[in-house]
C-alpha positions as CSV (number, residue, x, y, z in Angstrom):
1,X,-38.3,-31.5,-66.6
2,X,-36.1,-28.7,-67.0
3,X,-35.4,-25.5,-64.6
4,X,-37.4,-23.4,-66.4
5,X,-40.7,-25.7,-65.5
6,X,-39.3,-26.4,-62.2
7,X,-39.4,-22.6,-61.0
8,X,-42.6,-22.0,-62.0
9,X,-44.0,-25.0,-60.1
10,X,-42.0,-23.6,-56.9
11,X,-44.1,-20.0,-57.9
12,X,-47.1,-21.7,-57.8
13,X,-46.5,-23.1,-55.1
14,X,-45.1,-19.8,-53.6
15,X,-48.1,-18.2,-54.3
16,X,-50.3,-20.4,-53.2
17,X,-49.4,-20.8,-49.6
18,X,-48.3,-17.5,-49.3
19,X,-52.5,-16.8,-50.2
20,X,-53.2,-18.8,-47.7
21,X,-52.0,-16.7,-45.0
22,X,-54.9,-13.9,-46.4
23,X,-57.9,-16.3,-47.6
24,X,-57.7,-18.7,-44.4
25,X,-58.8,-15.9,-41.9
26,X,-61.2,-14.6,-44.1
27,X,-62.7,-18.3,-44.7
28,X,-62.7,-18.4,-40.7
29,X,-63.9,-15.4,-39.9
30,X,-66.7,-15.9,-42.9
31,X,-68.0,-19.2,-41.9
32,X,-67.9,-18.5,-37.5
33,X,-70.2,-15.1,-38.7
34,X,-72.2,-16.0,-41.6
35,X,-72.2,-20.1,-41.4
36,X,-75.4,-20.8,-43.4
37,X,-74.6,-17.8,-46.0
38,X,-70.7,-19.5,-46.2
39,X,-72.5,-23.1,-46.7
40,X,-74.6,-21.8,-49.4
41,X,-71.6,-20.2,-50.9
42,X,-70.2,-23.4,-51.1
43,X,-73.4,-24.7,-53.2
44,X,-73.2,-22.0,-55.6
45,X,-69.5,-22.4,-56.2
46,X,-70.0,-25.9,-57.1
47,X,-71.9,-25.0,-60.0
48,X,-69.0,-22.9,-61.5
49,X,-66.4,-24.0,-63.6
50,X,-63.9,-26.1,-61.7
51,X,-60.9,-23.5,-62.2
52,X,-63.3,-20.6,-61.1
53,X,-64.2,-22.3,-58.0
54,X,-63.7,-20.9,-54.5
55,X,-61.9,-17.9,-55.5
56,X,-62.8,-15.6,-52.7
57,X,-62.2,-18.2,-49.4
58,X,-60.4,-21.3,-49.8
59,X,-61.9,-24.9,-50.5
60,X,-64.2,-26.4,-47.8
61,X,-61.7,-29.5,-47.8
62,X,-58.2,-27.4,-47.8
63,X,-60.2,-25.5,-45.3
64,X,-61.1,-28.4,-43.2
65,X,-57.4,-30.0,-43.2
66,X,-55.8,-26.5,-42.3
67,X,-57.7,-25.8,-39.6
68,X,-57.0,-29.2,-37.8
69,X,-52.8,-28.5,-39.1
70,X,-53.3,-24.7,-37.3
71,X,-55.0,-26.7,-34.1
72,X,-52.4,-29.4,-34.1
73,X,-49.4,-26.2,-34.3
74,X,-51.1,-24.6,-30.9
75,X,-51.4,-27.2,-29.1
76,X,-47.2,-27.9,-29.9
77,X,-46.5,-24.7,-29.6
78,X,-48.6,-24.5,-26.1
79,X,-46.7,-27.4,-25.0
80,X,-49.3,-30.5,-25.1
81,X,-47.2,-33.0,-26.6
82,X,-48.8,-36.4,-28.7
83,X,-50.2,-38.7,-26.4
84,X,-48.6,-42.1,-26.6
85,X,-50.1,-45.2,-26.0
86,X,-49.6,-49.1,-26.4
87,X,-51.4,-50.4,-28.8
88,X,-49.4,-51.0,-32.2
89,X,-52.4,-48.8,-33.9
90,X,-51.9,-46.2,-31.9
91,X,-48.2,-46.0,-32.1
92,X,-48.7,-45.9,-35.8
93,X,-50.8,-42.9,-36.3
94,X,-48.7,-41.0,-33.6
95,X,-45.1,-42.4,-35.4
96,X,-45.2,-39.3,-37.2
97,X,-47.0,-35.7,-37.4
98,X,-48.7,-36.7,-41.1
99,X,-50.2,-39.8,-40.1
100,X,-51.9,-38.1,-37.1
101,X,-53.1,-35.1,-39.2
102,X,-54.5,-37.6,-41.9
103,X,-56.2,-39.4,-38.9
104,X,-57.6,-36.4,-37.2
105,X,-58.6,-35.4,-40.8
106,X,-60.6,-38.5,-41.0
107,X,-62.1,-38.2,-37.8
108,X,-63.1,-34.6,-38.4
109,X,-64.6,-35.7,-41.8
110,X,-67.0,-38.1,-40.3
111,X,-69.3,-35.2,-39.8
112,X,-69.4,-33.7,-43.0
113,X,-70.2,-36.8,-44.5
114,X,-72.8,-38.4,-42.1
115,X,-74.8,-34.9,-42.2
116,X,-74.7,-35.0,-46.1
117,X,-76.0,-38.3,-46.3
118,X,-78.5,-37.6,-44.0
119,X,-79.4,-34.4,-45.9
120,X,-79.9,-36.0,-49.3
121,X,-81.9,-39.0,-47.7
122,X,-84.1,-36.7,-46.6
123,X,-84.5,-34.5,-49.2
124,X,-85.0,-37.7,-51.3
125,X,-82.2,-37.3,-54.0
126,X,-79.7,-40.4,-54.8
127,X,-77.2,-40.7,-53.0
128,X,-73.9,-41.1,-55.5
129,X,-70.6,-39.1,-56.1
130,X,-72.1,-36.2,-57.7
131,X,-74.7,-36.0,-55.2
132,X,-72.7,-36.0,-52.1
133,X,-70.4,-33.4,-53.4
134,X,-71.9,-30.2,-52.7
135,X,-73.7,-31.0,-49.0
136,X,-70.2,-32.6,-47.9
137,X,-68.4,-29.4,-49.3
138,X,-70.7,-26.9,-47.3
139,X,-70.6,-29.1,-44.3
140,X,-66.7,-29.0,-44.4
141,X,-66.8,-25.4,-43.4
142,X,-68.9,-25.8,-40.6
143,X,-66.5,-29.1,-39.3
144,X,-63.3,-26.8,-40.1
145,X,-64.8,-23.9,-37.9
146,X,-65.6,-26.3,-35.2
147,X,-62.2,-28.0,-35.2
148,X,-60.6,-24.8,-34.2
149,X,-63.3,-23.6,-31.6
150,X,-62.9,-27.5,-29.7
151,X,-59.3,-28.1,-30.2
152,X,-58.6,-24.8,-27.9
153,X,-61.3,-25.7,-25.5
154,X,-59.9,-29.0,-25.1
155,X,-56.1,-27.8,-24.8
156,X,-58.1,-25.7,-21.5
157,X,-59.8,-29.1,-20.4
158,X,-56.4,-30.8,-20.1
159,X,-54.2,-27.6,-18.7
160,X,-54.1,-28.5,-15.0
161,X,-55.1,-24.8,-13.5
162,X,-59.0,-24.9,-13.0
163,X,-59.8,-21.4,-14.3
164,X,-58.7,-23.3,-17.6
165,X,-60.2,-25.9,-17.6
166,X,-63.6,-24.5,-16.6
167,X,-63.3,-21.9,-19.9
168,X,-62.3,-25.2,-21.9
169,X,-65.4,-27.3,-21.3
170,X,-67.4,-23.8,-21.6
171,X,-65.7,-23.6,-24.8
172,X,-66.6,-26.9,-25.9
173,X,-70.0,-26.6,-24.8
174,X,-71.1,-23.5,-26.6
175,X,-68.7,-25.1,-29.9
176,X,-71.2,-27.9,-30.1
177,X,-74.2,-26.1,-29.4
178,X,-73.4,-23.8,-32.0
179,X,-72.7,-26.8,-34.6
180,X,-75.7,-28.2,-33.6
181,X,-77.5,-25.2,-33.6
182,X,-76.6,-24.4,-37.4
183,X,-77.5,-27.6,-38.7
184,X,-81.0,-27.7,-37.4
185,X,-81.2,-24.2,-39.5
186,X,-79.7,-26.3,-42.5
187,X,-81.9,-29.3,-41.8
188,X,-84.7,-26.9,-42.6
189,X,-83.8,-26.4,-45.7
190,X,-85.3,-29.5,-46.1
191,X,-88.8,-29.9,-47.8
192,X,-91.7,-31.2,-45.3
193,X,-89.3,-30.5,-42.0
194,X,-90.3,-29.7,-39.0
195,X,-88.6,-27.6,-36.0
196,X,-88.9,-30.1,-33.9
197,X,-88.1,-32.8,-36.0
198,X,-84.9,-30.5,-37.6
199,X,-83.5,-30.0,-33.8
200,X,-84.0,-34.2,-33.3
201,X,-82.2,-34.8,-36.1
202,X,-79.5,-32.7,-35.9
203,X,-78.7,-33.9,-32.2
204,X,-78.7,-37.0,-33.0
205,X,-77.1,-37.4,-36.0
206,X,-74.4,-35.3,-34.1
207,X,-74.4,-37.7,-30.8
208,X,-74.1,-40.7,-33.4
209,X,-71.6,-39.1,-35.3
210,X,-69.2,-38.1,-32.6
211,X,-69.6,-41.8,-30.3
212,X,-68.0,-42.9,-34.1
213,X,-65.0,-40.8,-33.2
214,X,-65.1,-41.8,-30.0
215,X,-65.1,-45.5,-30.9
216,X,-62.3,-44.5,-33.5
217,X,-60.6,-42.9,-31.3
218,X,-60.5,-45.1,-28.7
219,X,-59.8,-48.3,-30.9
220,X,-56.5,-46.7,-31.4
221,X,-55.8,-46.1,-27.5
């Protein structure tokens, strides 16, 4: 490889962090006001050629993975250190900053996924690579939204001064109702659904979803 190739791998790479700075607020701001217009977006997108993909926002996944990176910055930068426990698993993930970013990643993937399976069970497609793409794309959004609004709630939950801690859990509160409340509107999309039945799955696929972090979570403790 000589210099020549080398600089203009360090310019792409330049550029495109440096866009980052412009197309992650606008992604943000995008999906928190317009989530189901932003989740279709994401559909459409997939039909286009791959290099002419997501040029307006970034990618659901870069999104996803940036916003737990931005969460995992505040909460250093307010001063809540890594938790560390005893367990050999757990002292592996927190050994280092990466592995517990590609844990949380993980974690916060787990709902994208089960709510993409769920949609294309219901909606009575196949379930395979191709398939899973573009409902796990939209619903990365959505998780990478979410990440944001619970990692500051929680950072209030754990502060010590109570005016905190109540905004915190009301953070977290209206975060999940919100997330919930967006996928029932997706789940409509749905041929044959129901409101009630759209609000019943939604909820539960969400309380199923989450007591998987939990366990994952706690498995590492």
């Amino acid at each position: 490889m000589n210099v020549l190739t080398i600089l203009r791998s360090v310019e792409e790479l330049l550029y495109e962090v440096m866009s980052w700075l412009l197309f992650y607020p606008r992604t943000l701001v995008m999906t928190l006001r317009h989530p189901l217009r932003t989740m279709r977006y994401s559909d459409s997108e997939q039909r286009d050629k791959p290099d002419k993909q997501y040029l307006e926002t970034l990618s659901p996944p870069l999104f996803l993975v940036l916003s737990i990176l931005l969460a995992h910055g505040i909460e250093l930068a307010a001063g809540f250190g890594v938790e560390r426990h005893a367990s050999e698993v757990s002292r592996l993930i927190t050994a280092s900053d990466q592995n517990l970013l590609i844990f949380r990643a993980l974690m916060f993937s787990l709902h994208p996924l089960v709510f993409a399976w769920a949609w294309l069970k219901l909606s009575g497609h196949k379930v395979d690579r191709d398939t899973l793409r573009p409902p796990f794309f939209a619903q990365c959004y959505l998780s990478g939204a979410t990440s944001i609004l619970v990692s500051l709630g929680s950072m209030g939950v754990r502060d010590t001064a109570l005016w905190t801690t109540v905004a915190g859990v009301v953070v977290v509160l209206a975060a999940t109702g919100w997330y919930i409340g967006i996928q029932r509107l997706w789940l409509m999309g749905v041929p044959g659904m129901t409101q009630g039945k759209a609000w019943a799955w939604a909820a539960g696929l969400f309380v199923a979803t989450t007591g998987l972090v939990v366990l994952g979570n706690a498995l590492v403790e």
